[in-house]
GUDRENBA-192128 format. One record per residue (C-alpha): residue number from 1; x, y, z. Coordinates in Angstrom, 3 decimals. Each point is the difference from the previous one (the first is absolute). Example, Ala and Ser with C-alpha at 12.3 -4.5 7.8 and 13.67 -1.06 7.14 Angstrom:
pos / x / y / z
1 / 12.300 / -4.500 / 7.800;
2 / 1.370 / 3.440 / -0.660;
***
This chain:
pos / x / y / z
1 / 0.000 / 0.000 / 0.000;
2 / 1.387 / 3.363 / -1.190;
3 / 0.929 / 2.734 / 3.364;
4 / -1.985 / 2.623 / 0.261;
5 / 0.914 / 3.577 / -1.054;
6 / 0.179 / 2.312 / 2.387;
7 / -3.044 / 2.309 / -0.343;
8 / 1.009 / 2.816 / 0.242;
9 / 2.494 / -1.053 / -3.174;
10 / -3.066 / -1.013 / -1.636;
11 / -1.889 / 3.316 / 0.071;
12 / 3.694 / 1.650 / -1.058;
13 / -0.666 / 2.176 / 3.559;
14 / 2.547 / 1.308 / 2.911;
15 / -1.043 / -1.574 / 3.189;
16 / -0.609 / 3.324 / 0.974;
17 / -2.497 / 0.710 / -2.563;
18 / -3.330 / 1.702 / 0.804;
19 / -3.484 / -1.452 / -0.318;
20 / -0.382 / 2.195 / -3.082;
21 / 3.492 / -1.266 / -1.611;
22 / -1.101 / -3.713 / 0.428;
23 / -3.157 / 0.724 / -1.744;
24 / 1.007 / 1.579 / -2.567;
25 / 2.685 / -2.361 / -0.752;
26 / -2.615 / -3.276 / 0.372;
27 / -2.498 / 2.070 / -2.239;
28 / 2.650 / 0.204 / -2.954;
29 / 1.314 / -3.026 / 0.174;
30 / -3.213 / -1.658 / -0.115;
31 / -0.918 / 1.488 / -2.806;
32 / 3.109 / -1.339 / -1.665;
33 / -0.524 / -3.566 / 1.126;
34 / -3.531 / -0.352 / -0.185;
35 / -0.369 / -3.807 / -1.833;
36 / -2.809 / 2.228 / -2.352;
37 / 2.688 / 2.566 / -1.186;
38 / 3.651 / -2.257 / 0.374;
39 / -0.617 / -3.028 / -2.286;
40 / 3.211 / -1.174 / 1.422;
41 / 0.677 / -3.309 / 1.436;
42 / 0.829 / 1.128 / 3.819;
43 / -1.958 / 3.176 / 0.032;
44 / -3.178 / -1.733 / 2.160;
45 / 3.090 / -1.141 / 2.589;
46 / 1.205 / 3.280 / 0.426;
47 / -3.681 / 1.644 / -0.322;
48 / -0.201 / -2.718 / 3.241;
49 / 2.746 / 1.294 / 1.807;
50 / -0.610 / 3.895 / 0.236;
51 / -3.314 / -0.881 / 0.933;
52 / 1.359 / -2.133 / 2.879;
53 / 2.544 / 2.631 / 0.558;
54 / -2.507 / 3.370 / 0.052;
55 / -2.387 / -2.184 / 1.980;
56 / 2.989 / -0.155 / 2.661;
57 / 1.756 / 3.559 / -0.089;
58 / -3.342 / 1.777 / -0.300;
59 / -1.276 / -0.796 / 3.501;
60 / 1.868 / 1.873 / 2.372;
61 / -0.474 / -2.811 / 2.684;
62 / 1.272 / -3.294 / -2.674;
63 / 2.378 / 2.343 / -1.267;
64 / 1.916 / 0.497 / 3.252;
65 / -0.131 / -3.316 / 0.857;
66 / 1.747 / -0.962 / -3.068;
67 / 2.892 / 2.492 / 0.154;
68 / 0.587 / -1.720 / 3.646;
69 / -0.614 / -3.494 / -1.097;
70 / 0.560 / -0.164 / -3.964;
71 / -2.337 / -2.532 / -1.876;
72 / -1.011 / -2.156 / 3.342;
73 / -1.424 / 2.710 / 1.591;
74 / -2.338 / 0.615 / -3.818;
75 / -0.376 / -3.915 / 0.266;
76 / -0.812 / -0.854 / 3.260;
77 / -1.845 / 2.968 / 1.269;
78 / 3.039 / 1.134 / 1.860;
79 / 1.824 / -3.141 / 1.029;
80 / 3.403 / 0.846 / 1.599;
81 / 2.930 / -2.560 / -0.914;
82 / 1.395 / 1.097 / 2.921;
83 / -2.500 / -0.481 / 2.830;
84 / 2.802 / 1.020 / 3.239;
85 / 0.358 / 3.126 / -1.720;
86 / 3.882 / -0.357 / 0.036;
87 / 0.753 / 0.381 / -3.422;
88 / -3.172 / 1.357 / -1.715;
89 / -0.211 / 2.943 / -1.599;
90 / -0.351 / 3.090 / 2.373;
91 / 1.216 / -1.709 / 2.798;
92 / 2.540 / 1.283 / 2.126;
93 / 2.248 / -3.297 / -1.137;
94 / -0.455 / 0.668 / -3.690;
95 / 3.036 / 2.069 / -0.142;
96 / 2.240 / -2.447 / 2.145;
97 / -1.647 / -3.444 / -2.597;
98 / 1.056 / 2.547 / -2.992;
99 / 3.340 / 0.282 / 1.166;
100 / 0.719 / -3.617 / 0.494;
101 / -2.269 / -1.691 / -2.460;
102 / -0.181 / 2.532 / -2.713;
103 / -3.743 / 0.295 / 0.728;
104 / -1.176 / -3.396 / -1.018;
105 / -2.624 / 0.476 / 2.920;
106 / -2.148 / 1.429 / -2.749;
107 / -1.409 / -2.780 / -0.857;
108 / -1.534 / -1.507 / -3.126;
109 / -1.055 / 2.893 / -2.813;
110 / 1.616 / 2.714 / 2.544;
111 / 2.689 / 0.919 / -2.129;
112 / -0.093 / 3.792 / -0.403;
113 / 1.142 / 1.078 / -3.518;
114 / 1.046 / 3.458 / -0.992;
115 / -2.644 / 1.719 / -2.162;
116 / 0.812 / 0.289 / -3.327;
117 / 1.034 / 3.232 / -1.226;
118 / -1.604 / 2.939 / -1.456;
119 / 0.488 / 0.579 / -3.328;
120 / 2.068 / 3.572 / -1.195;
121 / -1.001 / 2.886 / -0.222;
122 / -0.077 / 1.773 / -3.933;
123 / -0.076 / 3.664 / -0.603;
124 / -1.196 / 1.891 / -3.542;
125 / -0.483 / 3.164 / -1.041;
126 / -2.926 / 1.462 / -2.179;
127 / -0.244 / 3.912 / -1.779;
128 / -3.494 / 1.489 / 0.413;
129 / -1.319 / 3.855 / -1.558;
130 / -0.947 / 2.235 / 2.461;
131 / -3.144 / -0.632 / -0.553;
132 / 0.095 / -3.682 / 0.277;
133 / 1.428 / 0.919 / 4.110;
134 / -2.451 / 2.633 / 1.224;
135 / -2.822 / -2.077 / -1.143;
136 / 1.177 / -3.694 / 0.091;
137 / 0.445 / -2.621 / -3.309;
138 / 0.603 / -3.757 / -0.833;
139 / 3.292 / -1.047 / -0.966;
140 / 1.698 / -2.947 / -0.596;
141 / 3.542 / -1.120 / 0.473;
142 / 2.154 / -2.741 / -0.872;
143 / 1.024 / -2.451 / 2.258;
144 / 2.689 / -2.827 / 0.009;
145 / -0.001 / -1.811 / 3.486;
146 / 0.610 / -3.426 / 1.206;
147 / -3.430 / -2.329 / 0.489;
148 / -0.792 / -3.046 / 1.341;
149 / 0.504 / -2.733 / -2.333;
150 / -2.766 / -1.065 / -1.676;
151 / 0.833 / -3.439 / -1.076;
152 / 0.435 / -1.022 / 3.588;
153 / -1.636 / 2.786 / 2.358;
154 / 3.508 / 0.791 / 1.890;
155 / 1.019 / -3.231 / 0.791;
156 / 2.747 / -0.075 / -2.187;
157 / -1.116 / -3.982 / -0.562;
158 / -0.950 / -1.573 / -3.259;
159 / -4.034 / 0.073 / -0.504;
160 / -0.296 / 2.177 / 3.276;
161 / 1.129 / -3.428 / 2.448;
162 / 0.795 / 0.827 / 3.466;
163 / 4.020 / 0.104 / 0.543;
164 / 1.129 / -3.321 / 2.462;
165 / 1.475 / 1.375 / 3.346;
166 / 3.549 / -0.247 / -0.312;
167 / 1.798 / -3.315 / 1.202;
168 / 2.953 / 1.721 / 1.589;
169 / -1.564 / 2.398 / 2.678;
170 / -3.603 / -1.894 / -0.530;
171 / -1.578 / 3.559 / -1.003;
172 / 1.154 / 1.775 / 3.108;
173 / 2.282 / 2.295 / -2.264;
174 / 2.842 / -0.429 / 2.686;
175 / 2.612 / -3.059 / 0.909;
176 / -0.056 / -0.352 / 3.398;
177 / 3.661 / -1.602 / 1.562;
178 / 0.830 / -1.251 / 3.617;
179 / 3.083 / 1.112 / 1.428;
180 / 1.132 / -1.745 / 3.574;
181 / 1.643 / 2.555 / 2.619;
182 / 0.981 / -0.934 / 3.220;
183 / -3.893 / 1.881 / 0.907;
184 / -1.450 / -2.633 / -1.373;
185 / -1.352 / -0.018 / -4.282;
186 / -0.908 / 3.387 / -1.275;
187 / -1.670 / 0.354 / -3.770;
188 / 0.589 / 2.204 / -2.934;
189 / -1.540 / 1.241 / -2.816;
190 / 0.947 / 0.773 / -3.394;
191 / -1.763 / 0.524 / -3.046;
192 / -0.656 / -3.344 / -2.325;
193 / 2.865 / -0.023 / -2.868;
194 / -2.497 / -2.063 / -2.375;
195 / -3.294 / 2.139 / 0.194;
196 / 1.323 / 3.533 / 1.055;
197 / -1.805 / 0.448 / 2.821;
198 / -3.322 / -0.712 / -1.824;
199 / -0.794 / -3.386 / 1.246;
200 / -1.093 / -1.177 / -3.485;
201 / 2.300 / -1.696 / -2.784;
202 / -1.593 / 0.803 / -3.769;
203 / 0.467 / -3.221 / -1.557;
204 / -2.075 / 0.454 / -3.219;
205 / 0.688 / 3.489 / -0.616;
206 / -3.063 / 1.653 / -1.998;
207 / 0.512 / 0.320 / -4.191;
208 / -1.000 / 3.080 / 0.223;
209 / 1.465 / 2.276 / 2.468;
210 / 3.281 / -2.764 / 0.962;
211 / -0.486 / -0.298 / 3.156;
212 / -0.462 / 3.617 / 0.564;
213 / -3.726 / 0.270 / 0.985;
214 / -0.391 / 3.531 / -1.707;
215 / 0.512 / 1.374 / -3.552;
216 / 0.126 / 3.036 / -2.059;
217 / -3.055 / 2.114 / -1.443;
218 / -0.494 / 3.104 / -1.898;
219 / -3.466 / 1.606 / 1.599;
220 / -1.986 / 2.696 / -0.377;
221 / -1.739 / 1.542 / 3.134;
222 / -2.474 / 2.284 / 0.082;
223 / 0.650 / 3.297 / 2.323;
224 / -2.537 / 1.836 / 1.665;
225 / 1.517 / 3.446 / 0.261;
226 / -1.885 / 1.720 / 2.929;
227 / -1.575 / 3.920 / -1.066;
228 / 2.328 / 2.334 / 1.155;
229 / 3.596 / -2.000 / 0.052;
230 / 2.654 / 2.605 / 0.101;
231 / 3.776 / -0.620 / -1.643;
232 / 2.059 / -2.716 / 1.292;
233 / -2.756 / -1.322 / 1.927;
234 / 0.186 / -3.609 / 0.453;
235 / -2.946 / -2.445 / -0.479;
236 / -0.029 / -3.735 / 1.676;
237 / -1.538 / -2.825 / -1.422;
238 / -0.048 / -2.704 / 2.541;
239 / 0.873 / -3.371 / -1.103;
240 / 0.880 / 0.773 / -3.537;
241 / 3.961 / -0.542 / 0.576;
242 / 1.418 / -3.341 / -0.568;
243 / -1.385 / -3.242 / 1.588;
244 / 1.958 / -0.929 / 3.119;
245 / 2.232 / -3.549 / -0.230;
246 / -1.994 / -3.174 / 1.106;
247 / -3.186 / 1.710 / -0.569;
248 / 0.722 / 3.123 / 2.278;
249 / -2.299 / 3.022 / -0.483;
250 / 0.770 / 2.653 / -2.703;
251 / 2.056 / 2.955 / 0.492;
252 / -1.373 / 3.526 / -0.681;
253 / 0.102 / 2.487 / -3.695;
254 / 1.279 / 2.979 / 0.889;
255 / -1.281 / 2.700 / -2.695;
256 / 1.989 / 3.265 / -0.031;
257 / -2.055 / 2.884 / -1.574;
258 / 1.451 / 2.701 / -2.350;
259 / -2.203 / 2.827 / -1.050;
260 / 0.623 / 2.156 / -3.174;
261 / 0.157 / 3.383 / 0.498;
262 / -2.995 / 2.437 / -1.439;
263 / 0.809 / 2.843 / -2.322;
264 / -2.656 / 1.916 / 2.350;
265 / -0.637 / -1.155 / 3.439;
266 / 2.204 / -0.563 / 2.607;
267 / -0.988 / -1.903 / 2.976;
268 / 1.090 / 0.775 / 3.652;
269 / -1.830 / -2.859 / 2.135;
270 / -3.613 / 0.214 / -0.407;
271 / 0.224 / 3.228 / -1.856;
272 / 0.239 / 0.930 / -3.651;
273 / 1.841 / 3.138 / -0.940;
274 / -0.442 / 1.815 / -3.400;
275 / 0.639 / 3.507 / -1.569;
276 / -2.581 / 2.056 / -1.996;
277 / 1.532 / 3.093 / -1.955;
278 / -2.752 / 3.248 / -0.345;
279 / 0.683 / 3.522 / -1.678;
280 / 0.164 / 2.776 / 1.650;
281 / -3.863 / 1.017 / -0.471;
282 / -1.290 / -3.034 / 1.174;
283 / 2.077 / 0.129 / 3.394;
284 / -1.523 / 3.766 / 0.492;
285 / -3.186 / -0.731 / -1.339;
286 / -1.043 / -3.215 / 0.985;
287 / -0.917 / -2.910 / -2.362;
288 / -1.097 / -3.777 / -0.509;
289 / 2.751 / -1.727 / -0.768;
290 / 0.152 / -4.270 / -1.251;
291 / 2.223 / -1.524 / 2.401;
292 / 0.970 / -3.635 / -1.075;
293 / -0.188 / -2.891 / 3.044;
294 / 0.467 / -3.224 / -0.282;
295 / -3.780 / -0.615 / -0.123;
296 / 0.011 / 2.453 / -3.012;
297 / -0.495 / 3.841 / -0.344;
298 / -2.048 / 1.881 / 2.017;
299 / -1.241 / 3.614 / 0.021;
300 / 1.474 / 2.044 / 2.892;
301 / -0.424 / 3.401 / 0.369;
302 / 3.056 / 2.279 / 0.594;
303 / -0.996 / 3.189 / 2.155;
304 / 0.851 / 3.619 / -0.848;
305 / 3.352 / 1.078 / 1.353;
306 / 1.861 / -3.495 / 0.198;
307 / 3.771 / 0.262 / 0.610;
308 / 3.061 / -2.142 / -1.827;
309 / 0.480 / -3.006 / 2.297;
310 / -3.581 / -0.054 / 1.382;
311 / -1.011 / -3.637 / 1.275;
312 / -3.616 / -1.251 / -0.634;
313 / -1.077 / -3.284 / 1.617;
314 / -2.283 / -2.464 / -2.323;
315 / -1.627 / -2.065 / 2.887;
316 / -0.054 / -3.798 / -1.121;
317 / 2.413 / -0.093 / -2.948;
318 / 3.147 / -1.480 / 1.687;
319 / 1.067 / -3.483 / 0.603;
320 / -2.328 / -2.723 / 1.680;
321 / 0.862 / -1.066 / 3.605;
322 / 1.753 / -3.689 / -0.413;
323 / -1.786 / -0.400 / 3.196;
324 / -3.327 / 0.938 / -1.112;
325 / -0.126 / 3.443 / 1.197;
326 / -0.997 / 3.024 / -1.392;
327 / 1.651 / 1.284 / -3.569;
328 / 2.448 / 2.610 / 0.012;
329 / -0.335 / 3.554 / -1.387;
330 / 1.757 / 1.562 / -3.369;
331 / 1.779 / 3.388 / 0.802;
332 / -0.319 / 1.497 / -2.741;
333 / 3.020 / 3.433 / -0.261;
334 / -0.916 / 3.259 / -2.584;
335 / 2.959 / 1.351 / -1.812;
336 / -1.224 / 3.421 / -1.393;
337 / 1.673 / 0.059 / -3.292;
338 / 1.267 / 3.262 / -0.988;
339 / 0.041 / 0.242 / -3.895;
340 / 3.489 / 0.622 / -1.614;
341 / -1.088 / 1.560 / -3.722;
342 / -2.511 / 2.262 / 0.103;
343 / -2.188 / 1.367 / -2.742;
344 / -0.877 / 3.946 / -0.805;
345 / -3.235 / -0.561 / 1.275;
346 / 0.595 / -1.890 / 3.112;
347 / 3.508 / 2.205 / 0.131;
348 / -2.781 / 3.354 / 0.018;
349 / -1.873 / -1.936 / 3.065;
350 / 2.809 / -0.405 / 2.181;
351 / 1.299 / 3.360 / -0.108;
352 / -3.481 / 1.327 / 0.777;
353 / -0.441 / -2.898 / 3.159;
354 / 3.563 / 1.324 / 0.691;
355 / -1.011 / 3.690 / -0.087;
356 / -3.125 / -0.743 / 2.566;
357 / 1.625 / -2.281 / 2.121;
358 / 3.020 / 1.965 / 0.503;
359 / 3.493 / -0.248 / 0.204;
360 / 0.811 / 0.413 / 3.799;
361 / 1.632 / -3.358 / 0.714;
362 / -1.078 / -1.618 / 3.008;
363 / 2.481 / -1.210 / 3.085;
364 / -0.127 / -3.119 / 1.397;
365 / 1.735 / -0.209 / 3.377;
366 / 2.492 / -2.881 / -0.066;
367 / 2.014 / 0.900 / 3.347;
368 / -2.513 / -0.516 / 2.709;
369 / 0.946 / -2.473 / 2.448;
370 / -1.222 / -4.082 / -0.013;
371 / -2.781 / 0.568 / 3.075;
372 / -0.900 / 3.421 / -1.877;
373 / -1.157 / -1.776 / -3.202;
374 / -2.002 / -2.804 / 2.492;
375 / -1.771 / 2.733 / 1.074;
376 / -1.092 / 1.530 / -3.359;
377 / -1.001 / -3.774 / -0.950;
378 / -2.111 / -0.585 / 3.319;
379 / -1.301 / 3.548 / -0.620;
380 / 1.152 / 1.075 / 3.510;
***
């Protein structure tokens, strides 16, 4: 009769994975080895065995019972090999039985193997308009990461068999060796030379992937970008890296986000800058102007007596909140353009504007002290 994984091995799980990590882990592997979607020969055994497993880990009470007792405890509604309590786990001998017996006070199934490891981590970069980050897009990228084999679902064995437990270290991972002092036999531990440390030997290594559990693919992934992403912003897509080693859960896809420049706007967080150039009547007089947004043009009325470098606020025309607060605001800046040719006509005008406005020229105080000038501001 085959041993028993460890379950937590099974699910592809830390032992100190949450409730929510186990069952999300259970629900996608069990859609992967469901007999009605895996046609292949050992997919209702291992469709068998997370069941078994999530049935265990996702009871708080079974599960803590197991990580004392290993499979017994799952078997034999908490049987305890050890029923002095001198060697089991947790007891306050378990640490001296370790030392001298290399913790074979584990008992049957109680083996505790290392998780396997989480996949790495990949990182791409995508170009979006301006446009495209105040108000969100879908893009794709391409992606070429390590997955888990498909010929033999990670197990790195010919049609997907289970790899034998090695015959050196008996799937321990580790040689244990007796040395006699004059204190009596003391025992050491080194990692197996045949397996690695892995506790398996691949004997029919898998056509496909050689023994390697994963190969290569070109994907494309779709990317959410989020309305209002700014430049160099950085978008995570969980579990899109590369599949771990011996099934281990998928690393992360980093996105890095570069945004084009506008030949227009200018954006300083939520807020969207942009310039609007007006004559010289138009400042004095007044006038309704067509202001381009991003949302398109709208009409906004400039009001008599406007000066060069005059801010206007157009409420709602900024950047979205990532979080999903309020938009931002466009400033919009005048810049009274002051003509450089001049016709007879419009020559005749400005003479006579120059004649009634006079030509006494106007001082602007520019030596008044810093707390001065706070004053004038507050209106003090």
């Amino acid at each position: 009769m085959a041993e028993k994984r460890d379950y937590y091995v099974v699910l592809g799980v830390e032992r100190s994975a949450s409730e929510q990590e186990i069952k999300r882990a259970y629900r996608t592997l069990a859609r992967k080895y469901h007999p009605d979607v895996n046609k292949d020969h050992d997919a209702e055994d291992r469709f068998k065995e997370l069941n078994e497993a999530y049935e265990v880990l996702s009871n708080a009470d079974r599960r803590a019972a197991y990580d004392r007792f290993g499979h017994a405890a799952a078997n034999g509604g908490g049987f305890n090999a050890d029923p002095f309590g001198f060697g089991g786990a947790g007891s306050p001998f378990a640490d001296i039985f370790e030392s001298f017996f290399g913790g074979a006070q584990q008992g049957a199934g109680g083996r505790r193997q290392a998780a396997p490891p989480r996949g790495a981590d990949i990182q791409v970069s995508i170009d979006l308009t301006f446009e495209e980050a105040v108000f969100g897009a879908e893009k794709t990228v391409e992606v070429d990461r390590l997955e888990t084999c498909e010929a033999c679902h990670g197990t790195r064995m010919r049609d997907g068999k289970t790899p034998p437990s090695c015959s050196t270290c008996g799937g321990s991972g580790e040689v244990r060796r007796v040395q006699q002092t004059i204190l009596g036999q003391f025992m050491t531990s080194t990692t197996c030379p045949t397996c690695q440390g892995e506790g398996v030997n691949i004997t029919e290594p898998c056509d496909v992937c050689r023994g390697r559990g994963r190969t290569r693919h070109m994907r494309t992934i779709a990317v959410t970008v989020p309305a209002g992403v700014d430049d160099n912003a950085t978008l995570r897509l969980s579990g899109q890296g590369e599949d771990g080693p011996n099934n281990g859960p998928a690393g992360n896809l980093y996105v890095k986000v570069r945004v084009e420049p506008h030949k227009f706007f200018e954006r300083h967080g939520k807020a969207i800058h942009s310039q609007v150039g007006i004559n010289v009547a138009q400042a004095a007089l007044g006038d309704e102007v067509a202001i381009d947004t991003l949302d398109g043009e709208v009409v906004f009325k400039i009001p008599a007596g406007t000066q060069s470098g005059q801010q206007f606020r157009l409420r709602g025309k900024g950047v979205p909140d990532l979080r999903g607060g309020d938009r931002g605001d466009q400033i919009v800046t005048i810049q009274v353009v002051v003509p450089k040719k001049l016709t007879d006509e419009q020559r005749e005008l400005f003479e006579s504007l120059a004649a009634s406005l006079g030509s006494e020229v106007q001082q602007h105080p520019n030596n008044r002290g810093f707390f001065d000038r706070v004053k004038d501001a507050l209106g003090v």
